[in-house]
C-alpha positions as CSV (number, residue, x, y, z in Angstrom):
1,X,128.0,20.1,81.6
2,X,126.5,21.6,78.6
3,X,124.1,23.6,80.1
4,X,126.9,25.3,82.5
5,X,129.4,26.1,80.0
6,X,125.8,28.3,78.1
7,X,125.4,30.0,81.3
8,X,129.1,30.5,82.0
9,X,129.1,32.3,78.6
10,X,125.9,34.6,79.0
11,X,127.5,36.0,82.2
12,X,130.8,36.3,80.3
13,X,129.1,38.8,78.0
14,X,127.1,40.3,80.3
15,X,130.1,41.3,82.6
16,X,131.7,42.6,79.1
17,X,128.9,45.1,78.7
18,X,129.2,46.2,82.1
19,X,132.5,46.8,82.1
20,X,132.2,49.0,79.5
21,X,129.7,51.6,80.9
22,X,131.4,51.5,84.0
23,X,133.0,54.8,84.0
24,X,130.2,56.8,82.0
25,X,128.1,57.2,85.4
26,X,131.2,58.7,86.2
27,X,131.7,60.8,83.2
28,X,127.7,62.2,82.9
29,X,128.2,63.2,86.6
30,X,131.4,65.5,87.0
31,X,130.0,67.1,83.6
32,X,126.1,67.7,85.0
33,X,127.5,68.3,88.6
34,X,128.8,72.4,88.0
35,X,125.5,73.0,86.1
36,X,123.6,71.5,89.1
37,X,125.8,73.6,91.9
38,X,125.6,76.7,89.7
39,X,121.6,75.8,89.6
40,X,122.0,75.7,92.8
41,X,123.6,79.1,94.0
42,X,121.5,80.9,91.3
43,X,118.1,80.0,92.5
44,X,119.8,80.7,96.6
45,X,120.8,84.0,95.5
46,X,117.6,85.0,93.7
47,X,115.6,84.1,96.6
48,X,117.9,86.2,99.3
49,X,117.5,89.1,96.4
50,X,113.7,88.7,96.0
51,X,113.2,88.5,100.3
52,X,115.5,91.7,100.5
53,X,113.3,93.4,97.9
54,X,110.5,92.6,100.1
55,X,111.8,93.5,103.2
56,X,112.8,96.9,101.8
57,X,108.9,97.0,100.7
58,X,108.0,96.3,104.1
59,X,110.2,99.2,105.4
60,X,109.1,101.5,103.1
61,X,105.8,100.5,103.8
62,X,106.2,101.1,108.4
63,X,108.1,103.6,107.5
64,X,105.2,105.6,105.4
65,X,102.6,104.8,107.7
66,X,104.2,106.1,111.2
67,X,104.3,109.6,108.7
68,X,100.5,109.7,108.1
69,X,99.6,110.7,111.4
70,X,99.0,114.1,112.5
71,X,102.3,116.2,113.7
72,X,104.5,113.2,112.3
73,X,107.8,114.3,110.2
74,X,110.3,113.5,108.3
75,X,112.5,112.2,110.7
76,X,109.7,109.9,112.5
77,X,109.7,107.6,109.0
78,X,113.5,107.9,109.0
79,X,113.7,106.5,112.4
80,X,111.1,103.9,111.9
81,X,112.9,103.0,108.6
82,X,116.2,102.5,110.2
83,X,114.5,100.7,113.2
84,X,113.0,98.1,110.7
85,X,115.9,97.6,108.7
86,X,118.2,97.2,111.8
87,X,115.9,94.1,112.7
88,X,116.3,92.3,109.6
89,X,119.8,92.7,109.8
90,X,119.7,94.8,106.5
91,X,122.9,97.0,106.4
92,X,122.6,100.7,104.6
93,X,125.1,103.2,104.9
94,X,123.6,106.6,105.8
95,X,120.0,108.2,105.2
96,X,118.3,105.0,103.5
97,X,115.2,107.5,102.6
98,X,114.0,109.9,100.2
99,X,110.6,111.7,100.4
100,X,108.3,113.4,97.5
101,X,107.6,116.8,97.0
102,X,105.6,117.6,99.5
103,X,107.1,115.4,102.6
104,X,105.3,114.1,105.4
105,X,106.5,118.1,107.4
106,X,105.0,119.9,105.0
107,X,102.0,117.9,103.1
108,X,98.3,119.2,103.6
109,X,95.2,116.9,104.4
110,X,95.0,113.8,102.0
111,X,97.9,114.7,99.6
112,X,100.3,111.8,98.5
113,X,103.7,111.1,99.5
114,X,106.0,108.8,98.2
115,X,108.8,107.2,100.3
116,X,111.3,105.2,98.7
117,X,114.1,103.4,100.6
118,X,117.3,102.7,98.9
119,X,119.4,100.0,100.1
120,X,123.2,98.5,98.6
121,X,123.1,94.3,97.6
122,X,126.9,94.0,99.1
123,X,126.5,93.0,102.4
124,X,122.9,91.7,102.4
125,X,122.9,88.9,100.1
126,X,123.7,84.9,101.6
127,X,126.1,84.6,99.2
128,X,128.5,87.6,98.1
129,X,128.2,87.5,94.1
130,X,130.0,89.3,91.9
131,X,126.8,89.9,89.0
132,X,125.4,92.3,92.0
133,X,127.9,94.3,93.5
134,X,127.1,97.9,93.8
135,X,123.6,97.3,92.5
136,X,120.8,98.6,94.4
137,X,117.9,97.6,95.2
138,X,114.8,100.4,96.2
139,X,111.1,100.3,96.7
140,X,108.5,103.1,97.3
141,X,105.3,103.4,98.9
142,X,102.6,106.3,98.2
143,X,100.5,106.9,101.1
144,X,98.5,109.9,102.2
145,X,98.7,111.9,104.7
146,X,95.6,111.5,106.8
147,X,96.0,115.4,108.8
148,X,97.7,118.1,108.2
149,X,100.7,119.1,110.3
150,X,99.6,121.8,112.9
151,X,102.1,124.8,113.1
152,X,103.3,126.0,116.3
């Protein structure tokens, strides 16, 4: 009888301890939970804003190297541009390039040009976000132009 009334009163004390760090699970997990969904968003936005940065490289990129060829213009690297962008589901609102001095129409044998492509963050981010509306994001490529046009 002894020995039960020893044990009785361990488990008494134990379930006293318990019951008072019952609700702090509770308590440590509404306070870490917004810094864990805000983790969370960040890191899914940053990595929809660093694949759009890429894919407007790549554009920039197809869109430079259809203009290299011989009696390729301006409006070939537009068009390829726009074709790229329209498979990635990118939107852009009018002409998304701009072209050094000289452009692809009027550059001679081996001389640079620079394309850049300029594309808006509404409407082509996962997750709409306030900290980048009306920001946008452009990339350029520098290629050169392997022939001179030929004039008519």
């Amino acid at each position: 009888m002894f020995l039960s009334k020893r044990f009785t009163a361990r488990s008494n004390r134990k379930r006293r301890r318990v019951s008072k760090r019952r609700g702090v699970a509770t308590v440590e997990f509404a306070i870490c939970l917004p810094a864990l969904i805000a983790l969370t968003i960040g890191t899914i936005d940053i990595c929809s804003m660093m694949f759009l940065k890429e894919s407007i490289k790549l554009a920039a990129y197809e869109g430079a190297r259809r203009g290299v060829g011989r009696g390729r213009t301006n409006a070939d690297v537009i068009a390829r541009v726009e074709q790229f962008l329209d498979e990635r589901n990118i939107v852009y609102t009018g002409n998304p390039c701009t072209f050094s001095s000289p452009d692809f129409g009027s550059a001679d044998t081996l001389e640079n040009v620079t394309t850049t492509v300029t594309v808006p963050c509404d409407g082509n981010l996962l997750i709409p976000s306030v900290l980048f509306a009306g920001v946008n994001l452009s990339a350029d490529v520098t290629l050169r132009k392997e022939y001179k046009n030929l004039t008519n």
